[in-house]
C-alpha positions in Angstrom: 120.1 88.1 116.1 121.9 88.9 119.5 120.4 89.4 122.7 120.9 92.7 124.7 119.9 93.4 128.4 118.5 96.9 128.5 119.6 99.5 130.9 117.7 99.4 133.8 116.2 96.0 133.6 119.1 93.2 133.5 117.9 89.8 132.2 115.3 91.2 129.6 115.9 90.5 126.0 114.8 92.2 122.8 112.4 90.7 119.8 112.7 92.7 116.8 109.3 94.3 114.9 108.5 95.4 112.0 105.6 97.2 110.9 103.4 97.1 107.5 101.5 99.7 106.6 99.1 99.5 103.7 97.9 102.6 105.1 98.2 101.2 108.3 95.9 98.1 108.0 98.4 95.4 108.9 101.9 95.2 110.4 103.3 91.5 110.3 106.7 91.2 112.5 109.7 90.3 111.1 112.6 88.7 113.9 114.2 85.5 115.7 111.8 83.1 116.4 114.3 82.2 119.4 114.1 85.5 120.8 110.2 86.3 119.9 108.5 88.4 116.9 105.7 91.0 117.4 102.9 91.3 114.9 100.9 95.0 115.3 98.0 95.8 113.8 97.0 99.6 113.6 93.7 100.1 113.8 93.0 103.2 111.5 89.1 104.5 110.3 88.4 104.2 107.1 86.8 107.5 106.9 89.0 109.9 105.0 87.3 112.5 107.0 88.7 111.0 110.1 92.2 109.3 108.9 95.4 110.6 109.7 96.8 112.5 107.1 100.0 113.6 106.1 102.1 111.4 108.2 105.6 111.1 107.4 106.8 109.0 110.6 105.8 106.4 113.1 107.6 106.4 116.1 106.7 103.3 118.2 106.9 103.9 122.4 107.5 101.0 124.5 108.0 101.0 128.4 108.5 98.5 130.6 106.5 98.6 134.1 108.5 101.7 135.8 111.1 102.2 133.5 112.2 104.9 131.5 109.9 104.6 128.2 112.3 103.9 124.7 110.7 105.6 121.5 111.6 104.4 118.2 110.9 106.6 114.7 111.2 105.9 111.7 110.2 107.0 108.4 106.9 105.5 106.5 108.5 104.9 103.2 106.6 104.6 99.7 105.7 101.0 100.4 104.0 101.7 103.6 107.3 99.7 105.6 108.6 100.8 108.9 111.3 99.2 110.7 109.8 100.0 114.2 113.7 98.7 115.7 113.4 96.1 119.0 110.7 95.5 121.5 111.7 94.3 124.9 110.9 90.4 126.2 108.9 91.3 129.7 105.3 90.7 131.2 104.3 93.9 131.1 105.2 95.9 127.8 103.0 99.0 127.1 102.7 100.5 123.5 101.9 103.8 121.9 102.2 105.0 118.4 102.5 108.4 117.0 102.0 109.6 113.6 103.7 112.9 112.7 103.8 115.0 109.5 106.9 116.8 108.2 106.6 119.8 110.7 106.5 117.1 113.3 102.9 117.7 113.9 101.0 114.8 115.9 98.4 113.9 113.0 98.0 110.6 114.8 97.9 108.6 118.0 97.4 105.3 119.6 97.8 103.3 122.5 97.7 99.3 123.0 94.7 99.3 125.5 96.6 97.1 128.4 100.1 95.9 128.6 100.9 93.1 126.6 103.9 89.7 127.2 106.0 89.6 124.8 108.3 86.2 125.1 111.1 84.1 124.0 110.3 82.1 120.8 106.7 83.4 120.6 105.3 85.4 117.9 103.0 88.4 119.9 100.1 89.9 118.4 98.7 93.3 119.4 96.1 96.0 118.0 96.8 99.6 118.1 94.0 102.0 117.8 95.5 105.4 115.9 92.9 108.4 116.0 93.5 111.7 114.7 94.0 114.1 117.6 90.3 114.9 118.5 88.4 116.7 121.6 85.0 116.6 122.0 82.3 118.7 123.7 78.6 118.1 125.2 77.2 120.7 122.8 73.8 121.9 121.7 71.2 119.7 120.9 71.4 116.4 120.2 75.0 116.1 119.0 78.6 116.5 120.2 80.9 119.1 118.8 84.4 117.8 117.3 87.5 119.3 117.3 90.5 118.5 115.7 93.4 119.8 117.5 96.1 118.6 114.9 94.9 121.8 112.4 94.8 125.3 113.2 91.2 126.2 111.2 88.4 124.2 109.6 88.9 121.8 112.6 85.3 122.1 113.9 82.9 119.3 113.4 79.6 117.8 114.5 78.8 114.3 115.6 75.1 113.3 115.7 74.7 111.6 119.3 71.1 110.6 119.9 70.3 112.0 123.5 71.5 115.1 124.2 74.7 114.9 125.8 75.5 116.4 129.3 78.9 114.3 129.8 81.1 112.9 127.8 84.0 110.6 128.4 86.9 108.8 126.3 86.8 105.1 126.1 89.8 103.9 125.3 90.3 106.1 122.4 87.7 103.9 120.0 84.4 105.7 121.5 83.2 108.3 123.3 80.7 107.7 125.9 78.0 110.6 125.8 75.7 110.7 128.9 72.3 112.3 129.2 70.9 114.6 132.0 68.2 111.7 132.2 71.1 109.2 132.4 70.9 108.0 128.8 74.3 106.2 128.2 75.2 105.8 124.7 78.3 105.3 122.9 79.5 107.5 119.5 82.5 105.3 117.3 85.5 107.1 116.7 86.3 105.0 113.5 82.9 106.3 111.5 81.3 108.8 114.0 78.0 107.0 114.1 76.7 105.0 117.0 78.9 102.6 118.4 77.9 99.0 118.8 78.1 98.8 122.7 75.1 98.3 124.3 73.4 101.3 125.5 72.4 102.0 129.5 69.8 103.3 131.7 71.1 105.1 134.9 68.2 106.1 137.5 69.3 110.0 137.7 71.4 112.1 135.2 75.2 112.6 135.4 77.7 115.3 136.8 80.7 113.4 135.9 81.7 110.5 133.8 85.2 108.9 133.0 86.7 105.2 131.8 89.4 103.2 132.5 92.2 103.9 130.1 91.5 100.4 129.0 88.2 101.4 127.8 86.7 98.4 129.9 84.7 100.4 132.8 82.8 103.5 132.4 82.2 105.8 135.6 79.5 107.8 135.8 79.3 110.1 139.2 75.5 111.3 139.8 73.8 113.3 143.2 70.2 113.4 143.6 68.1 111.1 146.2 70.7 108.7 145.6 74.1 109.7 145.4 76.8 106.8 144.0 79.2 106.2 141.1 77.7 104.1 138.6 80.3 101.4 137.5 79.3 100.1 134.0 81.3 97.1 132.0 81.4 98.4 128.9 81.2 95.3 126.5 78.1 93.8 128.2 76.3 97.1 129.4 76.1 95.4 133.4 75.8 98.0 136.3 77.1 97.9 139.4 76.6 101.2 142.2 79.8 102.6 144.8 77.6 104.4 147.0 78.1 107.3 148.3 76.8 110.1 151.2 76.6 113.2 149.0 76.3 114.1 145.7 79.7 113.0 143.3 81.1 115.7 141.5 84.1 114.0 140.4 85.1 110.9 139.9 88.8 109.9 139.0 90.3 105.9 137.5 94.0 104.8 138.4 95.7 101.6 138.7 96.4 99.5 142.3 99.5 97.6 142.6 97.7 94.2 141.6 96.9 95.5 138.1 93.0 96.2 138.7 91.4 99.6 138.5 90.6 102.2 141.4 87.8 105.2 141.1 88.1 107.4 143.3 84.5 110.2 143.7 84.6 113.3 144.7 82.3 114.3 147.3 81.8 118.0 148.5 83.5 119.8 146.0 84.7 123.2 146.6 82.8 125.1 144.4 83.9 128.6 144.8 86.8 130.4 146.6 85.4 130.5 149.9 83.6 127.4 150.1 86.3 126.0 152.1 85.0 123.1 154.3 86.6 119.5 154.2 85.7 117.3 151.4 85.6 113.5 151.5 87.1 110.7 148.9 84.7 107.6 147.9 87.5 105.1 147.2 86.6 101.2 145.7 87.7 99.1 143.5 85.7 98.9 140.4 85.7 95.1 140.5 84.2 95.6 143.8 82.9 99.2 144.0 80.0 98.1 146.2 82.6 97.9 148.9 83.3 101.8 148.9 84.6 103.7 151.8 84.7 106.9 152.8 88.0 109.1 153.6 87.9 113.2 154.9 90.0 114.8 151.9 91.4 116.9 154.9 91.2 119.8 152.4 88.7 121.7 150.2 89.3 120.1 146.9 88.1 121.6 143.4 89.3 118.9 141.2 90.8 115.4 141.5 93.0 113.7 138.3 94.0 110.1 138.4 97.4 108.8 137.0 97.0 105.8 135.1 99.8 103.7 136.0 100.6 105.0 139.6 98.1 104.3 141.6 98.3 107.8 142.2 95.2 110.3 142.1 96.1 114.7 142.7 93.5 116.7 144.5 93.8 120.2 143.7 92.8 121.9 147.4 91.4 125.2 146.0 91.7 127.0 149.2 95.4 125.9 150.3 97.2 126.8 146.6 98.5 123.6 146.3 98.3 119.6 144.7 98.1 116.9 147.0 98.8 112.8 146.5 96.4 110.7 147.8 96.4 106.7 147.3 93.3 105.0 147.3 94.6 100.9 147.8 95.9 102.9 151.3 93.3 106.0 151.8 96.4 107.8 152.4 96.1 111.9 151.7 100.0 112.8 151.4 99.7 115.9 153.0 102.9 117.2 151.7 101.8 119.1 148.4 103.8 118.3 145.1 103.1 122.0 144.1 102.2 124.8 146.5 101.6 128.2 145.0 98.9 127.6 142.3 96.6 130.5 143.7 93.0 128.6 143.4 93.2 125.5 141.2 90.2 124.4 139.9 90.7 121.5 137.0 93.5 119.3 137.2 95.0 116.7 135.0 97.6 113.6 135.2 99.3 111.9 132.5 102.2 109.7 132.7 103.4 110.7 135.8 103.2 114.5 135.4 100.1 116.8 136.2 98.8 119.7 135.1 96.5 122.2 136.8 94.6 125.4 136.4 94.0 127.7 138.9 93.2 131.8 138.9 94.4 135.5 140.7 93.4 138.4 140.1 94.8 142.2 141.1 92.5 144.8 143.0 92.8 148.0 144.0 90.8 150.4 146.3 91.2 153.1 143.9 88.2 155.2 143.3 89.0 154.8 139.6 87.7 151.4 139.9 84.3 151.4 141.3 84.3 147.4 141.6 87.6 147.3 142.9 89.2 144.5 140.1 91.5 145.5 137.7 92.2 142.4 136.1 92.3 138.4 136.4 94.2 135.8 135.0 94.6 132.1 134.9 97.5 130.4 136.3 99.1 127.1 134.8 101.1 124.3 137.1 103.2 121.7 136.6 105.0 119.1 138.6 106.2 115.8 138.0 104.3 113.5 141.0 106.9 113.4 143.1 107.1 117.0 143.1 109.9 117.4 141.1 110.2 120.1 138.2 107.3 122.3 139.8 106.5 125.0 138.0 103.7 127.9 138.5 102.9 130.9 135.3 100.6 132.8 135.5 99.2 133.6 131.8 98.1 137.2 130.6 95.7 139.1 131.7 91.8 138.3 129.9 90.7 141.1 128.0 87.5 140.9 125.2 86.5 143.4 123.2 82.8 144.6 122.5 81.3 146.2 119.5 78.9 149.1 119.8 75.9 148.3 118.2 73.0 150.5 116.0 76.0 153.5 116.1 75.7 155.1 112.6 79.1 155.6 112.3 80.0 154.2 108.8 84.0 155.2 108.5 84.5 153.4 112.1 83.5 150.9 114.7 83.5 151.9 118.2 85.2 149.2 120.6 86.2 148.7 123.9 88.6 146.4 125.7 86.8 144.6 128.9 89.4 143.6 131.8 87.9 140.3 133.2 86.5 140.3 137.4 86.8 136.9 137.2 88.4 134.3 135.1 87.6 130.2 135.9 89.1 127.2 134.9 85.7 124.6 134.6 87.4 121.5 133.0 91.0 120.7 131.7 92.3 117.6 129.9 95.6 116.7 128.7 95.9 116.0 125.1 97.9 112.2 123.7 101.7 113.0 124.5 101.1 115.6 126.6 101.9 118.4 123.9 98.9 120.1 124.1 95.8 121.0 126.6 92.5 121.2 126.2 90.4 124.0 128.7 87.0 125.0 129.0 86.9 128.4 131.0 84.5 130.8 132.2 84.7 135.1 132.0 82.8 137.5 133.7 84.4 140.7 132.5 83.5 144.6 133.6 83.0 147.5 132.3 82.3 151.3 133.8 80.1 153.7 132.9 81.8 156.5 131.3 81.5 160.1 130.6 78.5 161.4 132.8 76.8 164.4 130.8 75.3 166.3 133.8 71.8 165.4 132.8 71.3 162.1 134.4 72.7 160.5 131.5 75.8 158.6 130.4 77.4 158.3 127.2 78.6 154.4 127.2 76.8 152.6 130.3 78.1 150.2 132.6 78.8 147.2 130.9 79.0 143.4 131.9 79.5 140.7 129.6 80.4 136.7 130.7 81.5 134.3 128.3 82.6 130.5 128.0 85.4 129.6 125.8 87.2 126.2 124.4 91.1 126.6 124.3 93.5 124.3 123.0 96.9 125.8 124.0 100.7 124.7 124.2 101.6 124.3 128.1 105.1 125.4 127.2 104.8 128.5 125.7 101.3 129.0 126.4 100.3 130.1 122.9 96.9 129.4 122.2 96.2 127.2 118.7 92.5 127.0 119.2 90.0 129.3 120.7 86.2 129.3 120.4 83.9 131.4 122.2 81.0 129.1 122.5 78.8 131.5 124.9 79.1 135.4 125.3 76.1 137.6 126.6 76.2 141.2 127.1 74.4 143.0 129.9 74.2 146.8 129.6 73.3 149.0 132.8 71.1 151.5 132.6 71.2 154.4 130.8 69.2 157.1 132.9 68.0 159.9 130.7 70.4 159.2 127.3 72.8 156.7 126.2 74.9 158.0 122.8 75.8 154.4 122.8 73.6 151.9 124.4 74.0 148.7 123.1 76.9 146.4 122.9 77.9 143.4 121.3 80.4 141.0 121.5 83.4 141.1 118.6 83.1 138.5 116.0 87.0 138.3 116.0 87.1 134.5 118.2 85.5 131.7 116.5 82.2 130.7 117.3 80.9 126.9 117.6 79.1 126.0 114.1 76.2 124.4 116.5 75.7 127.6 117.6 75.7 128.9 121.2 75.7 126.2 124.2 77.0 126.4 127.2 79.5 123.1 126.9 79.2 120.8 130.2 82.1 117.9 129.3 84.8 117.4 127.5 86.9 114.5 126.4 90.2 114.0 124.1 91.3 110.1 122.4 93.5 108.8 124.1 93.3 111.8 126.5 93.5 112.1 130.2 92.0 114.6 132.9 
């Protein structure tokens, strides 16, 4: 076998791999012993409920430290064989996998859970974890709510969890951590969807956010009360250790320093509504050490902060300045240079492999006397940047409009509808699906609606009208077509009706799915191999 130098990275050499599947159980390599051989083993449930299925290719994504990542694809023929082409020899190799069917559907994914060495004359051995594409959501009851984004219906599940869950969190795409309001920490296997064997925690004081290191070694869990801190917990062993912190932590964000160990980063003062625009401050500390915390002024009212794993980067999304800022916790340096300006009120932001994604919201009013509240509609507005700013883009999406059913009105050759413009529209939580094809949003609606036709009696026929709802979108970033919707909460409020009402009461339409569990109000979210 020859060696090659790839581009960008002079002196490296290649070992070649191949990959067995016996339905992706075992991948021996196949390759100069002088050059090095790689052995993978994908990790794949047994559960036919929760296999991939339908795969026709593998393609095989290596990158080396900062370079440009190579994929490889290749067809899984009868036999189960793939020739997953040439790896190269470095310290620092990081592998993902993706399984896609004959539409070129991700039905699959997987990522190594750290970089691996891969050198001269050694044979390297290195799991895989693939998972179906699934989000998850703190639902009703005792149980978390499954969704499989890789199918357009039937892709709703539930997951028996124990405690109920308040926040949930991906760790490192083999289990979801679900966290109690009480501070119950359990874990939920992604192989079998039963409980995981990890030992389970006890945090004094519930949760308001929770996150892991891509690696799936740390769990963070961010908690107010009488004593605010992030709660750093070793996974494998269940230990505890506390960054703590002068106010309540409503965020709480992981990426890498330039040593190789982990960074969280907790939000403290959280802009929580438009004008809440005072300064909020960054607990930095590394989770090796997080008792060794420090405080940093944001220097902007942030909404939402997103680590990127690799970077050392984390993006605060200033809700009242429009815009994305970097901010480096190894330095405590807030670049106040934004790498997207324009996002009118971002509120959930998202970083994956060096690009972000945010969500933010406008809306259009009018002093008309047409419009009594003065709103005519709202929207959400998607970003995007690369994180150095490059390839910024802000589009707004359309307009939110729902449509309610009038209710007891014996009308039997028709149904009497109207179309409710939203007041308000909010992005609550956003993550970024594996591959960065999809995301995942849970949003908010409060949506208005006048009285109309006044008989001269002190009586209206349809009364004023309010309705708010919470909804679960999957969506496509590039076109912004949504695949999955589900309307977990919707209440109607009607005003009153004075003397007469011809139609009084109002229900939402049953034309968006609703959540088999019923409806909850959902609190966290978390996708495999997902980022937010």
């Amino acid at each position: 076998m020859a060696r090659r130098s790839l581009g960008g990275a002079a002196g490296w050499t290649e070992a070649r791999t191949w990959a067995w599947l016996g339905w992706l159980a075992v991948a021996p390599a196949a390759g100069c012993g002088v050059e090095g051989a790689v052995s993978l083993h994908f990790d794949v449930p047994d559960e036919p409920g929760l296999r991939p299925t339908g795969a026709e290719t593998l393609t095989l994504v290596a990158q080396v430290g900062d370079d440009a990542p190579r994929a490889t694809t290749a067809e899984i023929d009868d036999d189960g064989q793939v020739d997953l082409g040439e790896l190269p020899l470095g310290d620092e190799l990081w592998l993902s996998a993706q399984m896609r069917n004959p539409q070129a559907q991700l039905v699959g994914y997987g990522e190594a859970g750290g970089p691996i060495e891969i050198a001269a004359g050694v044979d390297t051995e290195a799991t895989i974890p693939v998972r179906r594409p699934f989000v998850y959501l703190a639902g009703a009851g005792a149980r978390l709510i499954s969704f499989d984004a890789s199918i357009g219906r039937d892709f709703e599940g539930q997951v028996a969890a124990g405690a109920t869950p308040a926040r949930l969190a991906d760790v490192g795409g083999t289990a979801v951590a679900h966290i109690s309001a009480s501070g119950a920490v359990a874990y939920v296997s992604t192989a079998t969807h039963q409980a995981a064997s990890l030992p389970a925690v006890q945090l004094t004081g519930g949760a308001l956010d929770a996150i892991a290191s891509p690696d799936g070694a740390f769990l963070l869990v961010a908690q107010g009360g009488g004593s605010p801190q992030v709660a750093v917990i070793e996974v494998a062993t269940g230990a505890v250790e506390l960054a703590p912190a002068p106010g309540a932590v409503e965020r709480v964000a992981v990426t890498r320093g330039a040593d190789g160990g982990w960074w969280g980063v907790g939000l403290v003062g959280r802009a929580a509504s438009d004008t809440s625009c005072g300064g909020s401050q960054l607990l930095t500390f590394p989770l090796a050490d997080p008792e060794t915390a420090t405080v940093i002024a944001a220097g902007a009212p942030v909404s939402d902060l997103a680590g990127d794993a690799r970077s050392g980067v984390v993006v605060l999304a200033d809700r009242c300045g429009d815009r994305l800022l970097r901010f480096r916790p190894e330095s405590g340096a807030v670049d106040g240079t934004p790498i997207l300006a324009g996002i009118a009120s971002p509120t959930a932001v998202a970083a994956l492999g060096g690009r972000v994604w945010a969500v933010g919201h406008d809306r259009l009013e009018t002093a008309s006397p047409d419009v009594p509240d003065g709103v005519i509609d709202a929207w959400l507005v998607l970003g995007s940047t690369r994180l150095d700013g490059a390839d910024a883009v802000v589009t707004p999406l359309e307009p939110v409009v729902e449509r309610v059913l009038a209710e007891n009105a014996d009308y039997p050759d028709q149904d009497l509808v109207m179309d409710l413009h939203a007041n308000w529209v909010e992005a609550q939580d956003l993550v970024i699906l594996p591959g960065g094809e999809q995301l995942a949003l849970l949003l908010s609606t409060v949506l208005h609606g006048d009285a109309l036709g006044d008989d001269g009696f002190g009586g209206v026929l349809i009364p004023e009208t309010d309705v708010t709802t919470e909804e679960y979108w999957v969506f496509d970033p590039s076109s912004a077509v949504i695949t999955q919707r589900v309307r977990t909460t919707c209440d109607v409020e009607e005003g009153p009706c004075g003397t007469f009402c011809l139609v009084p009461e109002w229900a939402c339409l049953p034309d968006i799915a609703a959540p088999a569990a019923g409806a909850f109000s959902p609190t966290g979210i978390a996708a495999l191999f997902g980022a937010r």
